[in-house]
ZAMARGU-4260 file (C-alpha; in steps of 0.2 Angstrom, whole numbers, plus 5000, padded with zeros to 4 digits):
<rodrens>
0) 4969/4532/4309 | 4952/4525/4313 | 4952/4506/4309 | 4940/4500/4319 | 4922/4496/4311
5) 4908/4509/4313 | 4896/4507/4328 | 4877/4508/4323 | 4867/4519/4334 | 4850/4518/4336
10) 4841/4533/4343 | 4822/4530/4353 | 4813/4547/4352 | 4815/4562/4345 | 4809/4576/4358
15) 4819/4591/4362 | 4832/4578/4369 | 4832/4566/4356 | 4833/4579/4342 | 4847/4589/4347
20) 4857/4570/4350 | 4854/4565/4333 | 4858/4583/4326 | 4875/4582/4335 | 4881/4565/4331
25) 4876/4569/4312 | 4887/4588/4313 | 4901/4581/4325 | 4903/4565/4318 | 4921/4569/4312
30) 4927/4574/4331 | 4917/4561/4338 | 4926/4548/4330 | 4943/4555/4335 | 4941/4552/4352
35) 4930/4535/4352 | 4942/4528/4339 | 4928/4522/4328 | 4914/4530/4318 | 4898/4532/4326
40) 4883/4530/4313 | 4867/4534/4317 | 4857/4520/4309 | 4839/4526/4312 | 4825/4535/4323
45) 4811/4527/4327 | 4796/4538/4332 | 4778/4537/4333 | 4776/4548/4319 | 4789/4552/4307
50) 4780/4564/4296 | 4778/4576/4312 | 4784/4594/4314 | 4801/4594/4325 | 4811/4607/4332
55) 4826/4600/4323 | 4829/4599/4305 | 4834/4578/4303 | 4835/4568/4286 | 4818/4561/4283
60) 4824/4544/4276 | 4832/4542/4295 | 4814/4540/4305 | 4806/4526/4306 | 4790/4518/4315
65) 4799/4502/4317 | 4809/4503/4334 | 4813/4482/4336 | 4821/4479/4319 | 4831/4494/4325
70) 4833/4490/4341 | 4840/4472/4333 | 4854/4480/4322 | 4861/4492/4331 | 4877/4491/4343
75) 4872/4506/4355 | 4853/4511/4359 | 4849/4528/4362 | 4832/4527/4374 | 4823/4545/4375
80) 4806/4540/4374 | 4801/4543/4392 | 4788/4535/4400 | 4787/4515/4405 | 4780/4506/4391
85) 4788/4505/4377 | 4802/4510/4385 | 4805/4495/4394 | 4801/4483/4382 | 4812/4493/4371
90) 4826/4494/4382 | 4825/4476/4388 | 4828/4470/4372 | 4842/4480/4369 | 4853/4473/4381
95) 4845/4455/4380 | 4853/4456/4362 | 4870/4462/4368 | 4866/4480/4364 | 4873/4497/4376
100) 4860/4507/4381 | 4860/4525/4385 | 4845/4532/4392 | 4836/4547/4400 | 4822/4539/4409
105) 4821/4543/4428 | 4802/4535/4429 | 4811/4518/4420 | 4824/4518/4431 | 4816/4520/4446
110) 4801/4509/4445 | 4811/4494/4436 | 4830/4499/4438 | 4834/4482/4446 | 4826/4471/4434
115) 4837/4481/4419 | 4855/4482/4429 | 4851/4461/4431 | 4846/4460/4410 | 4864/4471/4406
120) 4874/4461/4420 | 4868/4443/4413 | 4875/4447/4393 | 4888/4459/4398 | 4881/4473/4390
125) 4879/4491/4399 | 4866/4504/4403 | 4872/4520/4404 | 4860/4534/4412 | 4868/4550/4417
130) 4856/4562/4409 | 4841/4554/4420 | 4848/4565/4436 | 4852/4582/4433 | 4852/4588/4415
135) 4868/4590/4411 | 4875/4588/4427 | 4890/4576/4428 | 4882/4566/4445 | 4881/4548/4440
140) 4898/4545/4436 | 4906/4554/4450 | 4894/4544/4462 | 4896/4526/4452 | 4916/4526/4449
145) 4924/4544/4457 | 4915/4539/4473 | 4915/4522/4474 | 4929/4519/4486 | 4923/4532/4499
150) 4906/4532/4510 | 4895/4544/4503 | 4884/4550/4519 | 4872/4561/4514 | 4866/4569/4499
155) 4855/4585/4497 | 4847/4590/4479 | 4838/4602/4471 | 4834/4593/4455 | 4819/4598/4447
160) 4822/4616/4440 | 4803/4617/4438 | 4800/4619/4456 | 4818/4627/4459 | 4809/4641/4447
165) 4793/4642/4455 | 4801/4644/4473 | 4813/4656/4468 | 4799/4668/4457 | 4791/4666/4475
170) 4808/4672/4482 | 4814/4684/4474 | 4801/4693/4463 | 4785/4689/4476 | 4774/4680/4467
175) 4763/4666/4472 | 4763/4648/4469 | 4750/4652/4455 | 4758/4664/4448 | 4776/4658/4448
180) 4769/4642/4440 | 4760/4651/4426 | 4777/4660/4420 | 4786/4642/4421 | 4775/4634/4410
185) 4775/4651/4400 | 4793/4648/4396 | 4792/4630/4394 | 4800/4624/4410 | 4782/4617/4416
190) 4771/4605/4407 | 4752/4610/4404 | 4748/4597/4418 | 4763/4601/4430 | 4760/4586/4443
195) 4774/4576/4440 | 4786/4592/4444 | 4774/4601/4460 | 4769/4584/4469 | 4786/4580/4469
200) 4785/4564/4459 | 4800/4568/4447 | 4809/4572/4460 | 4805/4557/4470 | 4809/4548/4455
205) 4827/4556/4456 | 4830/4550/4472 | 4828/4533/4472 | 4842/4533/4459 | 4853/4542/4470
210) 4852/4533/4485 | 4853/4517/4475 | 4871/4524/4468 | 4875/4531/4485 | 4873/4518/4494
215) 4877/4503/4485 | 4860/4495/4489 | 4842/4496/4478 | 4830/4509/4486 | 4814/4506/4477
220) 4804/4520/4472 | 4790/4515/4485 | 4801/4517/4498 | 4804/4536/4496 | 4794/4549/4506
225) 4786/4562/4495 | 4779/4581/4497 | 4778/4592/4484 | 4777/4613/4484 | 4759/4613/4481
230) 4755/4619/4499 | 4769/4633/4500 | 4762/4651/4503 | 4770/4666/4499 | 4768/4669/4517
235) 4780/4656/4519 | 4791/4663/4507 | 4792/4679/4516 | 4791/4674/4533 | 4807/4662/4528
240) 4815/4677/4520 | 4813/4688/4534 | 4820/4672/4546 | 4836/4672/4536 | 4830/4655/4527
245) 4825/4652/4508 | 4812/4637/4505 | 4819/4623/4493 | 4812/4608/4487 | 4825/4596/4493
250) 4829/4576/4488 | 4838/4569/4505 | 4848/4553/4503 | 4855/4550/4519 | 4863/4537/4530
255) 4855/4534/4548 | 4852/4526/4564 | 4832/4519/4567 | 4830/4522/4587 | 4831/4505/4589
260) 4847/4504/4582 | 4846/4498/4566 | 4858/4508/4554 | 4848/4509/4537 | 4845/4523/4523
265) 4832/4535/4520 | 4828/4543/4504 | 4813/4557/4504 | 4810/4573/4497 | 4799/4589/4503
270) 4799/4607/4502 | 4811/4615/4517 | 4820/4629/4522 | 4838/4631/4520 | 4849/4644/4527
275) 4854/4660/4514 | 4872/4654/4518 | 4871/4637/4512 | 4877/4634/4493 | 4859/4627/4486
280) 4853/4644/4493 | 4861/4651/4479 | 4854/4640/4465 | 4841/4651/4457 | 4830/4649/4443
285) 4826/4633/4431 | 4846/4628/4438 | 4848/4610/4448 | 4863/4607/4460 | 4867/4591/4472
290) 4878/4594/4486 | 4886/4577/4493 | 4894/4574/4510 | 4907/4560/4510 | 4917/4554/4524
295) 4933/4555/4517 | 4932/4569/4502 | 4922/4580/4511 | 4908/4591/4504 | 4904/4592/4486
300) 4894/4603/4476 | 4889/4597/4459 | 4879/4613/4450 | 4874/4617/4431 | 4858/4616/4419
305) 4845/4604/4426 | 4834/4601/4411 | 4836/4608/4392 | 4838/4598/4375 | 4855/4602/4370
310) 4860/4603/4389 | 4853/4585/4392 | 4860/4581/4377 | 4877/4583/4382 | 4876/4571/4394
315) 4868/4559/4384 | 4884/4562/4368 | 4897/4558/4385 | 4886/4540/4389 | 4888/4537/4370
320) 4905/4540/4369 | 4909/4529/4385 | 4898/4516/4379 | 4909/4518/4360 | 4924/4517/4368
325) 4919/4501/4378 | 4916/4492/4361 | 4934/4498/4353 | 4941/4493/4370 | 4931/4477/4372
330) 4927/4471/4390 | 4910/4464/4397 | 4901/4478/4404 | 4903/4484/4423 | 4891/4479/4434
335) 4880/4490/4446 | 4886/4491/4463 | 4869/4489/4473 | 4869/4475/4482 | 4873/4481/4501
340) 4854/4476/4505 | 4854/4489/4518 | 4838/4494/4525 | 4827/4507/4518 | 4821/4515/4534
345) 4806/4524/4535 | 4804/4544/4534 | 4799/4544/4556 | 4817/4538/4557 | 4826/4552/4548
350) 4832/4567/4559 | 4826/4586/4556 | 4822/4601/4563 | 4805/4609/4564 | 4800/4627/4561
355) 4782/4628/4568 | 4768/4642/4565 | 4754/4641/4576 | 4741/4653/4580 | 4735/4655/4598
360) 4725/4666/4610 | 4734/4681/4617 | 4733/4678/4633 | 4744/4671/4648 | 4751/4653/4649
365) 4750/4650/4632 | 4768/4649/4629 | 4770/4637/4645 | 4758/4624/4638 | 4764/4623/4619
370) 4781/4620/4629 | 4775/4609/4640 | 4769/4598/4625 | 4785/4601/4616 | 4794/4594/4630
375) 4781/4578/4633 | 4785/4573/4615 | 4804/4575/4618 | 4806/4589/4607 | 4816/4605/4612
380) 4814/4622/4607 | 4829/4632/4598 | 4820/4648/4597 | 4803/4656/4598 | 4798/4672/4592
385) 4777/4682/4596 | 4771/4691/4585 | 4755/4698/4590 | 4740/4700/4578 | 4733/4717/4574
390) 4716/4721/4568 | 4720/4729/4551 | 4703/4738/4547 | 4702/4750/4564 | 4691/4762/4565
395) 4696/4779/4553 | 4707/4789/4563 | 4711/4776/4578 | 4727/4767/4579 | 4728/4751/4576
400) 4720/4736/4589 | 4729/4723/4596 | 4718/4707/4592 | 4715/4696/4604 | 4728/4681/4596
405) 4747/4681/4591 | 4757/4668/4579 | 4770/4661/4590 | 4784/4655/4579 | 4794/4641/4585
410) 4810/4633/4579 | 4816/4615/4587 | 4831/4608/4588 | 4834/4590/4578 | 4822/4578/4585
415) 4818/4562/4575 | 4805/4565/4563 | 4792/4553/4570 | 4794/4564/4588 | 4789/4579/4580
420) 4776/4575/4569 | 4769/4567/4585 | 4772/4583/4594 | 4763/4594/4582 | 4747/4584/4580
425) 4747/4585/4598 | 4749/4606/4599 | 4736/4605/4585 | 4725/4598/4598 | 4729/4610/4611
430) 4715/4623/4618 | 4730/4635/4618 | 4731/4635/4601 | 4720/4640/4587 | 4725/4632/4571
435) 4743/4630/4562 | 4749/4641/4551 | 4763/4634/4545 | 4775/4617/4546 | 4791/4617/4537
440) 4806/4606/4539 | 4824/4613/4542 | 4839/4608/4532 | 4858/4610/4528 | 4869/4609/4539
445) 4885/4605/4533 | 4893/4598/4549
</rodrens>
């Protein structure tokens, strides 16, 4: 028997995410209580506009324009807004009144993570934010508590399925970037301005609250390297399909060594090739995945729905019934673990391969003067394949020409970062070469 006194929830937002939470703790209220040994009630919604149309069909009487006398009542706050302002307000005062919070906001958490760990830890109050990495992918909690005694050492995640999607039409159906990105937003899994998702600013965003979990230190979102896809070809995508190699856009959390010795952490994120045999090769469509190397358990591979409102939502409902059960318990709430200090290193730092794409004149001592360069700038070549370029309009009847050029393409072994971009503004410069098609990192190896 439930003895304990209900637990007010107030819900922020009612979006795709926010809806299909408030549905689901009004229709599973019964079984929701059975397992957090208290009644959860949802006390209110505060939106912007509570006459507007939504997706999902709510009691009117529960909206509201006025989020702070909310905020002020309730036991557990539900943030799903988005964005940084109100939100942070919003969510500040939350847990300055001794409130729970669970939220979805990766931009929050990212820019001003910090300042809102120090608000919960100083009233002993918790924030809760699994559903802002990964959808519904259980990755939070497994790095914050199943992995907190072990040394995670690397991390490598695809987790934005908007991209994930667009690469993968490019893949697998042939389209281009433009084209791929036209059917996302068709289907909803791009916004009409798709910045945030193809500069790789959501992703970046991500990041920065991986590392900061993963390595038990804070990693400022200023302080992770960013690329985006919007400079993949389908060219690339072929050329990478025929090379045995699908291009993903990758977050990388990793620990490492500066060349002066200095061990630090490096958090960035860009579009790179990955081997048909690794297990984010096979994440496909709108899907995310994060793939974690820890010293002690080994590899792990954490896959499911990246994005999605009832998706999202489950892992919003699994905050909230944590945060439920904390209250029936009782207990201050636990403090993050971020306060390692280690270094945020720069992205020259980090260790990669290179697969290069030049142009050059087809002629002799080419190949000895790009490897000359290579081998000045202490980068060695893996492999190197010639291609030469034929003239594709001959005359009618005659065979094709050989042109007078060739696309070499060349693939290094790990260097430091810094070495080969060095190495390919120098071969860019060269006389042997005539431009460069194509610069893509290489990533995934498991050993």
């Amino acid at each position: 028997m439930i003895e304990y006194r209900n637990l007010r929830v107030a819900l922020l937002g009612a979006g795709s995410v926010g809806g299909e939470v408030a549905r689901l703790l009004l229709e599973h209220g019964d079984e929701l209580a059975s397992r957090v040994g208290a009644r959860l009630e949802l006390v209110g919604i505060a939106v912007r506009d509570p006459q507007a149309v939504r997706a999902v069909a709510l009691p009117p009487e529960l909206f509201t324009t006025d989020a702070e006398s909310l905020i002020l009542g309730a036991d557990i706050v539900i943030e799903l807004m988005g964005g940084i302002e109100p939100a942070r307000s919003y969510v500040l005062q939350a847990l300055t009144s001794g409130a729970d919070v669970v939220t979805g906001n990766k931009a929050l958490l990212a820019t001003h993570g910090p300042e809102l760990f120090e608000a919960a830890a100083q009233v002993g109050a918790q924030l809760y934010y699994e559903a802002a990495v990964g959808g519904a992918i259980p990755i939070i909690r497994p790095l914050r508590d199943s992995l907190a005694g072990d040394r995670v050492e690397r991390i490598l995640g695809i987790v934005n399925g908007t991209t994930n999607y667009v690469l993968d039409r490019m893949d697998v159906h042939g389209d281009t970037l433009e084209e791929a990105l036209a059917r996302a937003t068709e289907l909803g899994y791009a916004e009409a301005d798709p910045t945030g998702d193809v500069d790789g600013y959501d992703a970046a965003q991500k990041a920065a609250i991986l590392a900061s979990l993963a390595f038990h230190t804070s990693v400022p979102l200023s302080a992770v390297y960013r690329e985006g896809i919007r400079g993949v070809t389908k060219a690339q995508v072929d050329a990478a399909r025929e090379a045995g190699y699908v291009i993903k856009l990758l977050a990388i959390c990793e620990r490492l060594r500066a060349a002066d010795g200095t061990a630090g952490v490096s958090a960035r994120v860009y579009p790179a090739l990955i081997a048909r045999d690794h297990p984010l090769a096979a994440v496909h469509g709108a899907h995310n995945a994060v793939f974690v190397q820890a010293s002690a358990a080994g590899d792990l591979m954490f896959y499911g729905a990246g994005a999605g409102g009832i998706e999202t939502a489950s892992a919003v409902l699994g905050d909230v019934v944590s945060a439920a059960r904390r209250h029936v318990i009782g207990g201050p709430g636990v403090a993050e673990s971020t306060h390692a200090d280690i270094p945020v290193l720069p992205v020259g730092e980090a260790r990669t391969r290179y697969q290069l794409t030049v142009r050059v004149p087809d002629r002799p001592g080419v190949l000895a003067e790009i490897a000359r360069i290579l081998a000045e700038g202490g980068v060695s070549i893996e492999t190197m394949q010639q291609k030469t370029i034929v003239d594709t309009e001959p005359p009618a009847g005659a065979p094709p020409r050989p042109a007078a050029a060739a696309t070499l393409v060349i693939g290094t072994h790990e260097a430091r970062e810094s070495a080969l971009a060095a190495t390919v503004a120098a071969v860019a410069e060269s006389e042997a070469v005539q431009s460069i098609v194509s610069v893509l990192r290489v990533e995934g190896a498991t050993n």
